[in-house]
Structure formats: C-alpha cells, structure tokens
C-alpha positions in Angstrom: -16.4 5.0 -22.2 -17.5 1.0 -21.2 -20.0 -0.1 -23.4 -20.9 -2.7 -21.1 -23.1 -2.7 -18.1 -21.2 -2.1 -14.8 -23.3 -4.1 -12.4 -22.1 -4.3 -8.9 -23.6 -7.3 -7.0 -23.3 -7.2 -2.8 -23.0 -10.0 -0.1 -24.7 -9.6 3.0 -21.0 -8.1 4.2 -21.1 -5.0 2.4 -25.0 -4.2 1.4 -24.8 -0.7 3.0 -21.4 -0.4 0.8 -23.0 -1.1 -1.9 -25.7 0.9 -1.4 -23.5 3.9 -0.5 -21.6 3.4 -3.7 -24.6 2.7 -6.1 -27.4 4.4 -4.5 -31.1 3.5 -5.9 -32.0 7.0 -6.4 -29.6 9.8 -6.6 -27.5 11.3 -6.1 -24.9 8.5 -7.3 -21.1 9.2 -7.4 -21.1 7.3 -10.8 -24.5 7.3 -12.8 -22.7 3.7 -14.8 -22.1 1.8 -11.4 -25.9 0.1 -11.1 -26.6 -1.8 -7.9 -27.5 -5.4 -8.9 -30.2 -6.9 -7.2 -29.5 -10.7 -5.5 -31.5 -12.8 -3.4 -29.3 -14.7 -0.8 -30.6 -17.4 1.1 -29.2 -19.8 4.1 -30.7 -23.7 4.2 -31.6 -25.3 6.9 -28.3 -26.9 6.5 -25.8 -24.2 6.9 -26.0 -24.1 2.7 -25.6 -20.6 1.1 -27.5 -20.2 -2.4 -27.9 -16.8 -4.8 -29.4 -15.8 -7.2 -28.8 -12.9 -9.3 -31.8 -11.1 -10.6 -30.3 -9.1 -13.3 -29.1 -10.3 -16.8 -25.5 -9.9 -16.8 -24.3 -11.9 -19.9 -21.4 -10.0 -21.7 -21.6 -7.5 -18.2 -18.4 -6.1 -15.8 -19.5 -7.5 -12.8 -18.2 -6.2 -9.4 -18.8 -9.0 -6.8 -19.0 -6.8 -3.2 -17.7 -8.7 0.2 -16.0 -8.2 3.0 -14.7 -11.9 4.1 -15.7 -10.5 7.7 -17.3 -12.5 10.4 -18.8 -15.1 10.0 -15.6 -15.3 7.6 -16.5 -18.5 6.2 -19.9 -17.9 5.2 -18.8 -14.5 4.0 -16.5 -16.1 1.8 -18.9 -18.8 0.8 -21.2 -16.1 -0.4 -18.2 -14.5 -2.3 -17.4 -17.6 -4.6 -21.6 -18.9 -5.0 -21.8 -14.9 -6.2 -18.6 -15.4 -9.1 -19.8 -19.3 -9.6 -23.2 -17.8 -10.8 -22.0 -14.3 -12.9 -19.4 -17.1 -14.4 -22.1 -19.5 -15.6 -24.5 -16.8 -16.6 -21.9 -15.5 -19.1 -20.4 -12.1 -17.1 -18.2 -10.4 -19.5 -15.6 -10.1 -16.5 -15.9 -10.7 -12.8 -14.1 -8.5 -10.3 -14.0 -9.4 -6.6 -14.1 -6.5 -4.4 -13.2 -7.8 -1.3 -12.4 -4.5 1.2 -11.4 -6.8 4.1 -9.7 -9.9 3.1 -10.2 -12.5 6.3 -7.4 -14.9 6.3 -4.7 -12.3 5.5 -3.0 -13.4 8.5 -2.4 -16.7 7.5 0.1 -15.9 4.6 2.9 -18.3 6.2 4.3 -21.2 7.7 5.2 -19.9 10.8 5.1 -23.4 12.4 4.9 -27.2 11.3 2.0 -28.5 9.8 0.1 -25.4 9.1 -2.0 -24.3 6.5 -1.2 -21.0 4.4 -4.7 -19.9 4.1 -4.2 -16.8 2.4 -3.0 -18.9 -0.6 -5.5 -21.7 -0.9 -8.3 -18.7 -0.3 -6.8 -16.8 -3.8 -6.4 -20.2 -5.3 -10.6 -21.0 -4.8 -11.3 -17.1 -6.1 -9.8 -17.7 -9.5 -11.6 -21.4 -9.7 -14.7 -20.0 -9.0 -14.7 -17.8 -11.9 -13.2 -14.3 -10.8 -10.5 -12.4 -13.2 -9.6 -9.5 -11.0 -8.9 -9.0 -7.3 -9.3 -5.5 -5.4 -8.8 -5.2 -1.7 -7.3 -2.8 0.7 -4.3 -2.6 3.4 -3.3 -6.2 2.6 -2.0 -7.8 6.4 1.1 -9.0 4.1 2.1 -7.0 0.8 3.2 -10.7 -0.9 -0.5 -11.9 -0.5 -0.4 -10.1 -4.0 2.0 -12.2 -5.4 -0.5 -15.7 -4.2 -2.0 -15.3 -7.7 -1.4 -14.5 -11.0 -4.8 -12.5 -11.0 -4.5 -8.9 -12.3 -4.5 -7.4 -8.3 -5.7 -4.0 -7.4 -4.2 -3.0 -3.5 -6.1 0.0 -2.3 -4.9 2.0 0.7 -6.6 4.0 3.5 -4.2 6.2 4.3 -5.2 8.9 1.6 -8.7 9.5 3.3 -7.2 8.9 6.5 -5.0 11.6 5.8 -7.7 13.8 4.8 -9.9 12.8 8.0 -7.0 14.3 10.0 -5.8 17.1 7.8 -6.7 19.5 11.1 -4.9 17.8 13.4 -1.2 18.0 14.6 0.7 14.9 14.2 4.8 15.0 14.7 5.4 11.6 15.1 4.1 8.7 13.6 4.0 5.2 15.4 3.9 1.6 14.6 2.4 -0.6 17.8 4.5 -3.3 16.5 7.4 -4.3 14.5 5.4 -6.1 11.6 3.7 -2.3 11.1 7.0 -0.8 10.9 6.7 -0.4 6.8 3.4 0.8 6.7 4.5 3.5 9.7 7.2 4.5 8.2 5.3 5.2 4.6 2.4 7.2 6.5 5.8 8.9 8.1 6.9 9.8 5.1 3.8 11.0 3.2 2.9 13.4 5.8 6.6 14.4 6.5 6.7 13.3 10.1 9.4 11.9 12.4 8.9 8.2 13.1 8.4 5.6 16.2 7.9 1.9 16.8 7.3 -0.4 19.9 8.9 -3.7 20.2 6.1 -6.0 21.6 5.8 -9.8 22.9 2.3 -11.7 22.5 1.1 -13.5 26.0 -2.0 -14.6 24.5 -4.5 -14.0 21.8 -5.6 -10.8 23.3 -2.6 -9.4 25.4 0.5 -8.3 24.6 3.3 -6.8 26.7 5.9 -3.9 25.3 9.8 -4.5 25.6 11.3 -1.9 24.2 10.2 1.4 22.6 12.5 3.6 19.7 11.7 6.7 19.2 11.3 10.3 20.5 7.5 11.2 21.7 8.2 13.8 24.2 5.6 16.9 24.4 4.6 16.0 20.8 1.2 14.8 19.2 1.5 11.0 17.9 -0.3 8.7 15.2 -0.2 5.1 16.0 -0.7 3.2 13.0 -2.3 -0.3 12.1 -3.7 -2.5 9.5 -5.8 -4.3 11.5 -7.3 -4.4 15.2 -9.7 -6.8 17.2 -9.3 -6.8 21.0 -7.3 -3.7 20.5 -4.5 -4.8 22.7 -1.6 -4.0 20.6 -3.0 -0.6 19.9 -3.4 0.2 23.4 0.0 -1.2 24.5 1.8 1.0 22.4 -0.5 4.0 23.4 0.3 3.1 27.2 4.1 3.2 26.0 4.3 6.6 24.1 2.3 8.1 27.3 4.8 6.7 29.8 8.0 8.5 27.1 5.7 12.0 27.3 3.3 12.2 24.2 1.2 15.2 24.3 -1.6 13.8 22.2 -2.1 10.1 20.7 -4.6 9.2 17.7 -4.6 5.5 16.6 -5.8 4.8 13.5 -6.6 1.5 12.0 -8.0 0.5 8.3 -9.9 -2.9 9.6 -11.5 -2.6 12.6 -12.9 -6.4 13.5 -13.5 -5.2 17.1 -14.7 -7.9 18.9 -16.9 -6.4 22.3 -13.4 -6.6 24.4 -11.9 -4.0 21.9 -14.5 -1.8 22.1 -14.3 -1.8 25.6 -10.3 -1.8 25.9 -10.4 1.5 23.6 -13.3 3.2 25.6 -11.4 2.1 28.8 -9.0 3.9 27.7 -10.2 7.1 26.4 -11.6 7.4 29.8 -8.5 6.8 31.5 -6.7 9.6 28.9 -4.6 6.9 27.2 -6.0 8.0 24.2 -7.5 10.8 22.6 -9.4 9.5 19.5 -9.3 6.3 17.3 -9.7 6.1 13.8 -11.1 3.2 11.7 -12.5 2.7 8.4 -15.9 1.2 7.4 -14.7 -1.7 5.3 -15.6 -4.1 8.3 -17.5 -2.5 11.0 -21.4 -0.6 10.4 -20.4 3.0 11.6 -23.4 2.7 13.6 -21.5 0.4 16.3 -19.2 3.3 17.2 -21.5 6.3 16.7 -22.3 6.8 20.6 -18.6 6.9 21.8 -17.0 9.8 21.3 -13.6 8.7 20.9 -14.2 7.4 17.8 -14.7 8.4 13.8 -15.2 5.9 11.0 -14.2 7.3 7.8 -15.7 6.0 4.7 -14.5 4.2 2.0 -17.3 4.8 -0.5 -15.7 7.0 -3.1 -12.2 5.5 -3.2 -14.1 2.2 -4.1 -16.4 3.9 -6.3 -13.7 5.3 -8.4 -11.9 2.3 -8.6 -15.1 0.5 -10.0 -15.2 3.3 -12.1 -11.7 3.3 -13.6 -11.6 -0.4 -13.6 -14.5 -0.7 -15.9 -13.2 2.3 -18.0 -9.9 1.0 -18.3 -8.6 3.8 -16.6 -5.4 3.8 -14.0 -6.5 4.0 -10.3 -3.0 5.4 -9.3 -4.1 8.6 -8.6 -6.2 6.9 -5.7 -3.1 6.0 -3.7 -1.9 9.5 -3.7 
C-alpha cells in the first residue's frame, strides 16, 4: 500500500461526487481516499481564488471537476486548485475531470478556428497536474493532445449493469460520429447493430437521411457520448419507431441537458417515442431528473473511487473497463 496521503480536493462541479466517493463519516468505499477540505471563493470581479485547508506536501492529490457549465469558471477552478497543491509541494497531482467541456472542439473543421481541446490539455500540464482521468472522451485522439500519463474511463460497464434486466437486440448509434462507440457496446453485449445518417439544421435540430439497420419488432439501445437539447437522440428514436422497434432506451454518459432537452425527452416519453433514457451523473445532480419517470441516472461513484484507489496504489484500472 501508498504511504502517502490520498487527499481528494472538489470544485464546486463535483462536491456531491466527492462527497459520495469520500464520505465524512462512513461508510466509505475506500477508508485511504480522505475528502480534502477547500474554501472557494468568487470576487467581485469574476476572480476565482482557493484555498486548500489541508497540508498536502509530499500528498497524491486528486483534483475533482467537471469542466461543466459555467465551463470556464469550472475550468478556472480546476487549474487555481493544481496551481495551489503544485506550490504547496503535492507529491503528485491528478486531475479528475469526469466531463471534459471543450471535447468537441478537437479539430479544425473550418478556417481560422481554435482547437480548444488542445490548448485546454496544454494549460492542465502548466498548471502543475501530472495525470489526467476522464470518461467517454467526445474524440478518442484527445488522448494523444498530451504526453500526460491519461486514464479514459467508460460508462458502459455500469450502464451495462443498470440494464442487465432489460432486452436489448439491437444497438443504435443516433449518428455517424457514434458509430465506434455503438458498435463496441454492440459487441460487448453480443447485439446486432444500427446507425442513422443525420444532417444538422441548427444548433438544436437535426433531420435523419438515411437509416441502416434492421429494428423491426425488436427492443433497441441508442447510444451516445454526449446530449444537450436532445435532438439527435430523439431523431434517431423517431427513425427506429417509424422501421418498427418494439422498445427504444437511449442512453447517454454526459447529459448537459439544457431545459429544451429535458423537455424534448419528456415530450417524447409522452408521445411513446421513447421508453426510458439513461444518463450518468458526471454532469447533471440526479435530483434534476428524479420526478420524471422516464429517466434513471446511474452513478459513477465507485468506478471513480476505484480508480483513485488503484491510481494511488499503483495498481492497473483495466479491470474497470470490463
């Protein structure tokens, strides 16, 4: 075992997280994980400030944050929180970032644009942090935008378990850009496979050109990374409905539902376009969703636990993506 303190530390993103992970009293899922105290405070000015109020010289520090909205305080809080384990001598400083904001920015996809995803990895490591953990990347080669020892997490093993009672035979990207991560839920679980080709009319509505695949009279997983308006997610619902699905779950890992989505998706539980929708908590407080029905928010806690866990130890996480 770690001789050295494990001290997680929590941005305003991801107190309940951290709390869930690290408890103050037990029971704990890891008696070594202690929850740091910080004192966060906002100037006037717009300013962010810290302070952490635990000594953590020659500690593993875990820095805890979603970069979720308000992204860029979020992520101003994120690099004040290494800047300060850094100067007060942290033996290590790990990021946990469950939602990485800016993930969709990992290209030049026009002239004179910025690739965000890049410049945000680039700060990290000048602020002082030497590993990176995060989950469901937008773009797998975000890993590659640092030379940061990088830890990818995935949802789909207690999404899998979340469902383990329910009858999927086909599993369904909303999109071609989720046709990978489709395709690998397709395969863990042994299932057929689907996709919807798509065209964006605006930021919030999108319109379905062609769909592949067989849905007919057979219970269907759509599958995404992330959702906001919930457009793309109901599109490709709408679609497998229309080619005879019997019963259609959509399940996403980031669910930045804005008060559109959350009205789309009730819209259309109502309307029987779908039957339940699936999210984790690494963005959204599962308290937002707790009065609809159609919706279950699994938690993240112990796959994050035991990755602070082994992390600190030195151990392998593999065993967390199976």
């Amino acid at each position: 075992m770690n001789d050295q303190k494990c001290i997680v530390f929590a941005g305003n993103a991801s107190k309940r997280l951290a709390s869930e992970i690290a408890p103050t009293s037990p029971p704990a899922i890891y008696s070594d994980i202690i929850n740091g105290k910080i004192h966060h405070q906002q100037f006037p000015s717009g300013e962010w400030y810290c302070q952490l109020q635990e000594n953590v010289r020659g500690a593993d520090v875990f820095l805890l944050q979603s970069v979720i909205k308000p992204a860029n305080d979020n992520l101003m809080q994120l690099l004040i929180m290494a800047d300060a384990a850094r100067r007060a001598s942290a033996g290590r400083i790990t990021a946990i970032v469950p939602y990485m904001g800016y993930s969709r920015q990992d290209r030049k996809d026009k002239s004179r644009v910025p690739i965000s995803a890049k410049l945000v990895m680039n700060i990290l490591q000048t602020a002082g942090v030497d590993r990176y953990v995060t989950m469901d990347l937008h773009a797998q080669q975000i890993q590659g935008f640092t030379d940061l020892p990088f830890d990818h997490l995935y949802f789909q093993p207690v999404l899998m378990e979340a469902m383990k009672h329910i009858d999927i035979d086909v599993v369904c990207s909303p999109d071609i850009g989720g046709i990978k991560k489709a395709v690998e839920y397709a395969k863990k679980v042994k299932k057929e496979f689907a996709f919807v080709v798509k065209q964006r009319k605006d930021e919030t509505t999108v319109e379905v050109i062609q769909f592949v695949g067989n849905v007919k009279d057979k219970g269907v997983l759509i599958v995404d990374d992330l959702t906001e308006s919930a457009g793309t997610l109901i599109a490709g619902a709408k679609e497998c409905r229309v080619n005879g699905a019997k019963k259609i779950y959509c399940a996403v890992t980031h669910a930045c539902l804005d008060t559109l989505g959350i009205s789309r998706l009730d819209e259309a539980y109502k309307s029987g376009v779908i039957d339940k929708f699936y999210c984790s908590d690494t963005v959204i407080d599962p308290k937002t969703l707790e009065l609809f029905e159609w919706a279950t928010v699994v938690s993240i806690k112990d796959i994050f636990g035991k990755a602070i866990h082994a992390i600190h130890n030195n151990q392998s996480i593999s065993s967390l993506f199976s």
